[in-house]
C-alpha positions as semicolon CSV with decimal commas, in nm:
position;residue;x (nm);y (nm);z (nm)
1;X;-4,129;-14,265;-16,542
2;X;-4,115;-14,211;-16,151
3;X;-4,422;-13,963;-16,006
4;X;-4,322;-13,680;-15,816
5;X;-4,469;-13,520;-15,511
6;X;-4,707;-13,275;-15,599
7;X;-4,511;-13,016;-15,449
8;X;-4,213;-13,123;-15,628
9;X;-4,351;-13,106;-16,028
10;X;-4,205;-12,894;-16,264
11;X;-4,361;-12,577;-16,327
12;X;-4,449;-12,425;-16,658
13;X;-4,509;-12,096;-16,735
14;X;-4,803;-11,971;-16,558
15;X;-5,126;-12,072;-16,738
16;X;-5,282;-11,774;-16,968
17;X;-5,617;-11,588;-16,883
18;X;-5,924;-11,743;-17,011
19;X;-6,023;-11,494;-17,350
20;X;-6,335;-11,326;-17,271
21;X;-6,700;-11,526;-17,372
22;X;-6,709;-11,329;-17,714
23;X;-6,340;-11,431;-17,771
24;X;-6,050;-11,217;-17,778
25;X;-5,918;-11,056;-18,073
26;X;-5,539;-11,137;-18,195
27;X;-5,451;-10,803;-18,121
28;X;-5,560;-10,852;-17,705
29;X;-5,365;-11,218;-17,700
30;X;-5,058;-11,030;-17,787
31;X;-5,063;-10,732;-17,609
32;X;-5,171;-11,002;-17,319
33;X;-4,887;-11,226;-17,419
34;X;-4,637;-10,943;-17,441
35;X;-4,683;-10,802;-17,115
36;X;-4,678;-11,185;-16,961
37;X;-4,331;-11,210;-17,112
38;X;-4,251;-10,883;-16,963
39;X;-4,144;-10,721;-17,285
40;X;-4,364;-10,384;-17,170
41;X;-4,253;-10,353;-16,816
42;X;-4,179;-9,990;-16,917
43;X;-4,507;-9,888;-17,043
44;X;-4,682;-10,103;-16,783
45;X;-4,738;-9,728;-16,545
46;X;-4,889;-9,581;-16,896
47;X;-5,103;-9,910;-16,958
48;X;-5,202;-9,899;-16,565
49;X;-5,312;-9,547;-16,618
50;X;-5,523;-9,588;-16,897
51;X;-5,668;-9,922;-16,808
52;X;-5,799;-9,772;-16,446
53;X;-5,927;-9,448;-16,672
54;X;-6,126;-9,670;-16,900
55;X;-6,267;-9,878;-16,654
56;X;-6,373;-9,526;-16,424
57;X;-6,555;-9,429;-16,729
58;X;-6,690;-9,723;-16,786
59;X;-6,840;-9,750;-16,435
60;X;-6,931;-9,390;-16,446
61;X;-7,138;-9,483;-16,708
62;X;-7,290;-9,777;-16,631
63;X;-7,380;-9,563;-16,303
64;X;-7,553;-9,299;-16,509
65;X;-7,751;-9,553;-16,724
66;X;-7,933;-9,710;-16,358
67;X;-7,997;-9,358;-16,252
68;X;-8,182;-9,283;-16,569
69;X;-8,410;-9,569;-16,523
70;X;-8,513;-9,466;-16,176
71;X;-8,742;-9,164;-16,068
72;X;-8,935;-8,999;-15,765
73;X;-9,199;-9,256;-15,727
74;X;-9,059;-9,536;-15,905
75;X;-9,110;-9,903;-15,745
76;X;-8,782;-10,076;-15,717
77;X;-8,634;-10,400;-15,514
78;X;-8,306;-10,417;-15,427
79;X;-8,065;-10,634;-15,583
80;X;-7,773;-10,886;-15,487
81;X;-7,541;-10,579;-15,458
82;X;-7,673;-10,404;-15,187
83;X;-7,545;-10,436;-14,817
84;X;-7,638;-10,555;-14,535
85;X;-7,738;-10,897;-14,690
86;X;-8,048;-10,901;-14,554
87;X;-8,177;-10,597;-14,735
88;X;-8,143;-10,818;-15,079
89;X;-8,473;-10,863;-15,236
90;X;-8,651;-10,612;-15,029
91;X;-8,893;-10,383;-15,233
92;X;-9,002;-9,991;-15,212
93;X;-9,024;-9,680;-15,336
94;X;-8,742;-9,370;-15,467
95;X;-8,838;-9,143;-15,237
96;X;-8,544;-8,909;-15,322
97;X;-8,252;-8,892;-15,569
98;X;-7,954;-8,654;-15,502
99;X;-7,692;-8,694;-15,712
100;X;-7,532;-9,021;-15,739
101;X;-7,729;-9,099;-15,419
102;X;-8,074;-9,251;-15,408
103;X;-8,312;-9,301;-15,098
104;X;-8,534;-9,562;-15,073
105;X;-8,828;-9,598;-14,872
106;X;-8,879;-9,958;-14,755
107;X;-9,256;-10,131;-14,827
108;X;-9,139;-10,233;-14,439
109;X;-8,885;-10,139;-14,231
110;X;-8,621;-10,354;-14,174
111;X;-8,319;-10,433;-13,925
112;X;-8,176;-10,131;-13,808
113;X;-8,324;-9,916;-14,092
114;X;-8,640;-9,866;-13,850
115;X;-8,771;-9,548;-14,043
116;X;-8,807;-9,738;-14,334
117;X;-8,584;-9,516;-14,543
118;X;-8,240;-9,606;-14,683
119;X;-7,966;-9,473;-14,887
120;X;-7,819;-9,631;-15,192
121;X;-7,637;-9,675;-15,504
122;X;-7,874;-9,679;-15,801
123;X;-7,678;-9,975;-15,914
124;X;-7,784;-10,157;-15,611
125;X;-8,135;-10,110;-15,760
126;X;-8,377;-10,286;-16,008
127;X;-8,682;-10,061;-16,143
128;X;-9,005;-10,305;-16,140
129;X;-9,365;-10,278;-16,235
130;X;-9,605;-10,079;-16,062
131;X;-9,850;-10,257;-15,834
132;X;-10,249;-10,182;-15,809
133;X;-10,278;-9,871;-16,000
């Protein structure tokens, strides 16, 4: 059998998502495999809808779970999340928490945050041990 140009090989039907570490059920393959094949293109508005609500409240409360770890006085360093890169790692103290909004103040000031202070996302935030008490 002649090769063909890698440009030129048949194409299958596109490969299916990976199932999730824990393994999907049968009931996710087919709703998966059902909307691959297109046969809910009608309800795919309704299945938008509800997907993006899910995953808001999901966030929401993953989001309320890291602010309940964190209070006035708590030490925390901040995680891979937060931005400008070189603020990763860096270590302090909640000096503030206003609603979804926490302020940090920096063990030492750093870049342009010269005050020390900062504003985050308590997701961007990892609660560790007190030092010298």
């Amino acid at each position: 059998m002649p090769k063909r140009p890698r440009n030129q090989r048949q194409r299958s039907a596109p490969p299916r998502p990976r199932a999730p570490a824990g393994g999907a059920s049968a009931s996710t393959d087919l709703l998966v495999a059902r909307i691959g094949n297109g046969e809910l293109d009608g309800q795919l508005p309704a299945l938008i809808d509800a997907i993006n609500q899910r995953a808001r409240i999901l966030s929401d409360l993953q989001l309320r779970h890291s602010l309940a770890q964190l209070s006035v006085g708590a030490r925390v360093r901040l995680n891979s999340t937060v931005s400008p890169l070189y603020l990763q790692g860096q270590c302090g103290e909640v000096h503030d928490i206003d609603g979804d909004h926490v302020v940090v103040c920096l063990d030492t000031p750093t870049g342009r945050f010269k005050s020390g202070h900062i504003g985050c996302s308590p997701l961007s935030l990892e609660r560790i041990a007190e030092t010298g008490t």
